[in-house]
DRENMI-93503 format. One record per residue: residue in three letters; y, x, z of N, C-alpha, C in turn. Coordinates in steps of 0.05 Angstrom, whole numbers, padded with zeros to 5 digits, always signed. Layout:
AlaYXZYXZYXZ/...
END
This chain:
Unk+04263+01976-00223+04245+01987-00204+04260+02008-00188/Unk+04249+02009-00167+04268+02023-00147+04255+02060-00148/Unk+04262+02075-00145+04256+02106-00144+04246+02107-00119/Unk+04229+02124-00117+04210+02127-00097+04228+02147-00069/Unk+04240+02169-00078+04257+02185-00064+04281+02173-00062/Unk+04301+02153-00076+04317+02149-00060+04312+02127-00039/Unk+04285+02104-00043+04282+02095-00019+04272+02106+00006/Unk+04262+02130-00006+04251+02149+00024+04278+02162+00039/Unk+04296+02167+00018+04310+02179+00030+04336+02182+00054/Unk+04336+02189+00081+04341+02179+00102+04387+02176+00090/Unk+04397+02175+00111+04422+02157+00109+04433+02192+00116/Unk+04446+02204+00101+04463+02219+00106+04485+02221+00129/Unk+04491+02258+00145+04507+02254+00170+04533+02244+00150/Unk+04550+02249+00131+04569+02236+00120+04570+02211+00128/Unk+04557+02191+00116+04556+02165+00113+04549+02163+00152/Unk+04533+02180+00165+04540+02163+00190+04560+02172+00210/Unk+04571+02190+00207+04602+02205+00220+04623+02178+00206/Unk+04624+02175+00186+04637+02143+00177+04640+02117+00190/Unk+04611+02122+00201+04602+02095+00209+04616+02094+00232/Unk+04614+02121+00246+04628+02127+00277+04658+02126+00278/Unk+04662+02128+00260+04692+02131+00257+04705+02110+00249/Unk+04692+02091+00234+04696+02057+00233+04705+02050+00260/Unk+04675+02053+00279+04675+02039+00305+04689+02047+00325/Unk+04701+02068+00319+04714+02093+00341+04739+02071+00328/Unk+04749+02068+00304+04778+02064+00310+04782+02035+00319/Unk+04760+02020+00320+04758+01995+00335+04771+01992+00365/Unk+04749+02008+00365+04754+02008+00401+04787+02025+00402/Unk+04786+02041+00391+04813+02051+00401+04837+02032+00400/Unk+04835+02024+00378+04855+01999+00374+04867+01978+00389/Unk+04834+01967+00398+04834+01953+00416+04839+01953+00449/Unk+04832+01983+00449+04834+01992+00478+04866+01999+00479/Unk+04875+02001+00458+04912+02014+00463+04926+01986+00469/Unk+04909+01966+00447+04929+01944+00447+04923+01934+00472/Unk+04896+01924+00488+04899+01909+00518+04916+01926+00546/Unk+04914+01956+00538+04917+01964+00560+04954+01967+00557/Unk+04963+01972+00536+04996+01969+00535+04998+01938+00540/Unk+04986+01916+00534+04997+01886+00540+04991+01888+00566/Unk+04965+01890+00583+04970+01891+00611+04988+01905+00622/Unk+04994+01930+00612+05022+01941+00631+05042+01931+00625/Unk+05056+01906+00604+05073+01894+00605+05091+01905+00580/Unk+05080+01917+00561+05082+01933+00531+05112+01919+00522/Unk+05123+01945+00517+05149+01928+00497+05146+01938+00475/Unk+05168+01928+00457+05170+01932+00423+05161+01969+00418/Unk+05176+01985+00440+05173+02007+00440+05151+02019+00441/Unk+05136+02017+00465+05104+02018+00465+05092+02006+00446/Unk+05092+01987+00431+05073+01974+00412+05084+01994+00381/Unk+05104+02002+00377+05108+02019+00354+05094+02045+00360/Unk+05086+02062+00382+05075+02082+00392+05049+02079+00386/Unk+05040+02043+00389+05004+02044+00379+05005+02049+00354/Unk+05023+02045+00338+05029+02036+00309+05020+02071+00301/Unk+05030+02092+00316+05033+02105+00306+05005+02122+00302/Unk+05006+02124+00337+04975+02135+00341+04954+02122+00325/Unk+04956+02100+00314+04935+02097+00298+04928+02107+00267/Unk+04966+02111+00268+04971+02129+00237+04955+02164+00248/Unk+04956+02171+00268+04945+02200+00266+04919+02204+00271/Unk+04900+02181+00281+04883+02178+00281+04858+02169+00250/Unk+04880+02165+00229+04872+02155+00215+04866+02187+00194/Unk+04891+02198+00195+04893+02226+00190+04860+02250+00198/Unk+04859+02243+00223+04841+02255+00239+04818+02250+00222/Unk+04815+02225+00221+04792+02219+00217+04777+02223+00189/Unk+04792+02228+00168+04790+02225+00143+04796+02257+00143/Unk+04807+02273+00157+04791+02302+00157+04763+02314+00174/Unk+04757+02295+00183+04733+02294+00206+04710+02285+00184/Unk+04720+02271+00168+04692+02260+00135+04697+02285+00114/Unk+04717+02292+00110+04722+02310+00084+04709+02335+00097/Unk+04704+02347+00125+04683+02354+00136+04659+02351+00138/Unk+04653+02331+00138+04629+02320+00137+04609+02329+00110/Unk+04631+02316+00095+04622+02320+00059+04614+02345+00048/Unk+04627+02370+00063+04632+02394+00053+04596+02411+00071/Unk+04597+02393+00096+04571+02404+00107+04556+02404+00100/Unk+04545+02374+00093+04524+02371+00074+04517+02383+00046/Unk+04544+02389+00034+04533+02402+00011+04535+02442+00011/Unk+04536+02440+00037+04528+02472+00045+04503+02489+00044/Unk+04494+02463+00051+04464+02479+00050+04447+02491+00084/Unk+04469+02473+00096+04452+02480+00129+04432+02466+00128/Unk+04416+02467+00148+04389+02462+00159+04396+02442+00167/Unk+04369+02422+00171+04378+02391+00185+04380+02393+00204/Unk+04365+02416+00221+04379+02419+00250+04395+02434+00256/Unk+04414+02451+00245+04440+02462+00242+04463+02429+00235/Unk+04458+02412+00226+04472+02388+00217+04471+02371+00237/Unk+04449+02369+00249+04439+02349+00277+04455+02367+00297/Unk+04456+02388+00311+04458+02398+00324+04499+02394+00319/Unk+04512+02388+00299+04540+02397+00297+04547+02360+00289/Unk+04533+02346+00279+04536+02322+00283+04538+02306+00310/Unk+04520+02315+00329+04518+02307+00357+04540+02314+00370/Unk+04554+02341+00372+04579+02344+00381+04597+02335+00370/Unk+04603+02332+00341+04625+02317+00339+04629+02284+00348/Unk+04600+02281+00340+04602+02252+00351+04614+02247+00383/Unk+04605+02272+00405+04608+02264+00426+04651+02272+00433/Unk+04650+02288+00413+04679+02303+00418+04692+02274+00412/Unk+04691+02258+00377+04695+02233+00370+04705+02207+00393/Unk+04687+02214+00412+04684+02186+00429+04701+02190+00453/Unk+04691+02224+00457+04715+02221+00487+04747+02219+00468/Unk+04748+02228+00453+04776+02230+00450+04786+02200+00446/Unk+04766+02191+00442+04779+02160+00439+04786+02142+00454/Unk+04764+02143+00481+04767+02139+00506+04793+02147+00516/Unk+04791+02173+00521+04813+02190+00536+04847+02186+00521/Unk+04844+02189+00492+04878+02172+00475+04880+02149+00478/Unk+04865+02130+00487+04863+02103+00498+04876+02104+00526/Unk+04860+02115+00542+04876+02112+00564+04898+02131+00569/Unk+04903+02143+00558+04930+02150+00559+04957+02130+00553/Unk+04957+02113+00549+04979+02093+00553+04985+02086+00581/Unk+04961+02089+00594+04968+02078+00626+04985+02093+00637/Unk+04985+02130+00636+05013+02136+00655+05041+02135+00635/Unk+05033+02132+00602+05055+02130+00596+05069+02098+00594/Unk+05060+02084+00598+05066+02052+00602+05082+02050+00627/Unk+05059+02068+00649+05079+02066+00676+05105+02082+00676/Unk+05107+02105+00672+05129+02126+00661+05148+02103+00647/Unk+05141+02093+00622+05163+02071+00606+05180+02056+00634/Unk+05156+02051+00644+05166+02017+00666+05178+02030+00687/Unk+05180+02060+00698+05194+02067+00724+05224+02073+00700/Unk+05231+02085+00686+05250+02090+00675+05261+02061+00661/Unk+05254+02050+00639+05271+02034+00634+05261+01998+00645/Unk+05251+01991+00665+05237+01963+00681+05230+01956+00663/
END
């Protein structure tokens, strides 16, 4: 039989800062790898995604060990809502914006070495 409070009980910001950070490194991934193959990506550039995805991975798994430490602080749900929403939004541009950052450095690659 199931407990009455843990089926009431809603999905923690931990477990959904996770969730974001799953899907954040999706897109990032994906957005490094099309936008270096359209600019014509060499071995060089494709070890650069290799990497950024190593520091992103870093990032992100201090962005949860954060998370973990919030929750068991003892803030308010809207002290938690209120610091979850910004990271989430901080989360997304940066992922966007380290994404497209390959484009002036792809072109930079291609004026210096064709």
């Amino acid at each position: 039989m199931l407990d009455n409070q843990a089926v009431g009980r809603r999905i923690g910001y931990a477990k959904r800062i996770s969730t974001h950070l799953a899907a954040a490194l999706v897109v990032f991934c994906l957005a490094q790898i099309f936008i270096v193959a359209k600019m014509g990506g060499s071995l060089i550039l494709h070890l650069g995604i290799i990497i950024a995805i190593g520091g992103y991975a870093i990032a992100a798994r201090g962005l949860e060990r954060r998370w973990h430490m919030l929750e068991r602080g003892g803030l308010s749900q809207g002290g938690l809502g209120l610091r979850f929403r910004r990271d989430v939004v901080q989360l997304w541009g940066a992922v966007i914006v380290g994404a497209l950052l390959w484009i002036p450095v792809a072109i930079i690659f291609r004026a210096l070495f064709g």
